[in-house]
N, C-alpha and C positions, 0 to 999 in steps of 0.2 A: 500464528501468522505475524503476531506483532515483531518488531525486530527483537526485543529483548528474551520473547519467548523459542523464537527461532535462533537465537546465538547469532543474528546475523546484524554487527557493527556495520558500522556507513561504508569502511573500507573493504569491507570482504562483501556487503552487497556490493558495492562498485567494480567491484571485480567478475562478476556474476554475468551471465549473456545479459544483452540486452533484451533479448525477448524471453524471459526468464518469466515463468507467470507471476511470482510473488511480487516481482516488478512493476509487470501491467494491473495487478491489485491494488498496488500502494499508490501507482501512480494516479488509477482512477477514485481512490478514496481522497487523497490530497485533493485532486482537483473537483470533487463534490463537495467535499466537508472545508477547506480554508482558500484562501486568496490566492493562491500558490500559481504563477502562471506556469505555462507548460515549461517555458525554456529556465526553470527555476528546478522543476521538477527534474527536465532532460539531463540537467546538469550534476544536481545530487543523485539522481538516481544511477547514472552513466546509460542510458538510455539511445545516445545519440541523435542524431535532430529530434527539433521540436515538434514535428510531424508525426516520428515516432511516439510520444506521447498519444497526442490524436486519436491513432492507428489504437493502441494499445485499451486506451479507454472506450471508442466503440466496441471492439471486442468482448471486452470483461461486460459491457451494458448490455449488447444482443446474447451473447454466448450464451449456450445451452451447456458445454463442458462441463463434466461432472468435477474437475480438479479445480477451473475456475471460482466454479460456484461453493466447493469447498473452503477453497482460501477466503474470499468472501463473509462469509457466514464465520469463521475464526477469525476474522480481522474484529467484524461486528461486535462476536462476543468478548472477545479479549480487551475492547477498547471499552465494551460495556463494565464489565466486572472491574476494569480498573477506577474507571468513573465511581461506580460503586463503593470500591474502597477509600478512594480520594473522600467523599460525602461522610463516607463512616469517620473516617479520621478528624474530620473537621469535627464529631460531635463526640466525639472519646475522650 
């Protein structure tokens, strides 16, 4: 899910539908995990309004989707493991 692990640069996600799930994932991980406001997010993500954001993050929260909750859970872990490695390299 992470961009680097999906091949997917800022410019080919921007290209991407807006209502694209990987989208509505990153979008709601940005807006849990950093200060990122929505129309920060709307904008690099290419999202379109800022409502869409909104929209996308309840979603991904309530959703029951078995694709959602996939991406999800590989954002999770791929942001985990990276962290991990980051930690390791500082004591290598």
């Amino acid at each position: 899910m992470a961009r680097g692990n999906q091949g997917l640069d800022g410019q080919r996600l921007a290209e991407k539908p807006k209502r694209m799930a990987e989208k509505q994932v990153l979008a709601w991980w940005l807006r849990q995990r950093t200060t990122a406001g929505r129309r920060w997010v709307s904008e690099r993500l290419q999202m379109g309004k800022e409502s869409g954001v909104s929209k996308a993050i309840r979603l991904v929260k309530q959703s029951s989707d078995i694709e959602l909750n996939r991406l999800k859970q590989r954002l999770r872990k791929s942001l985990k493991d990276d962290g991990e490695k980051s930690r390791q390299a500082r004591y290598d």
